[in-house]
Phi, psi and omega in degrees: 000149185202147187245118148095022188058020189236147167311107162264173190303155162254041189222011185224131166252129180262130181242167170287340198262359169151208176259181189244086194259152187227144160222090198302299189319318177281000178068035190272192141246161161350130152217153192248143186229122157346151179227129188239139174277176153327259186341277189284008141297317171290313191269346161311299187268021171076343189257175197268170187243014136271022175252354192301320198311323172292354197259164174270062195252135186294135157263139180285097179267074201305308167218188200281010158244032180216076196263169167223153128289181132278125170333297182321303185325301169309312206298311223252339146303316197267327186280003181254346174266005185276128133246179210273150165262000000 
């Protein structure tokens, strides 16, 4: 399978509504996950969305003007960033 003439992974099938990610080795199932933009990484996190671009949240680079998130990424940025009150 190839998005943009370039080979995706055989652990990512591209949908219209995001991705499929399977992790066969761990023996998870399928689950379809959200592609999220700047803008909506932002109103997620409170922030204006040219700092989304700056945080060490793994990214999708459908081309070099088209960047994405995962939902999971976000989640898992903001919940590794929780302190206790």
């Amino acid at each position: 399978m190839t998005v943009g003439g370039l080979p995706t992974p055989s652990f990512f099938a591209v949908y219209p509504t995001g991705f499929v990610v399977t992790d066969e080795a761990a023996g998870q199932p399928a689950r379809t996950e959200s592609l999220l933009t700047a803008a909506d990484v932002a109103a997620y996190l409170n922030i204006a969305p040219r700092k989304v671009y700056g945080l060490p949240i793994p990214r999708v680079e459908l081309s070099p003007r088209r960047v994405r998130w995962l939902q999971s990424d976000v989640v898992a940025y903001v919940r590794q960033h929780r302190r206790p009150a």
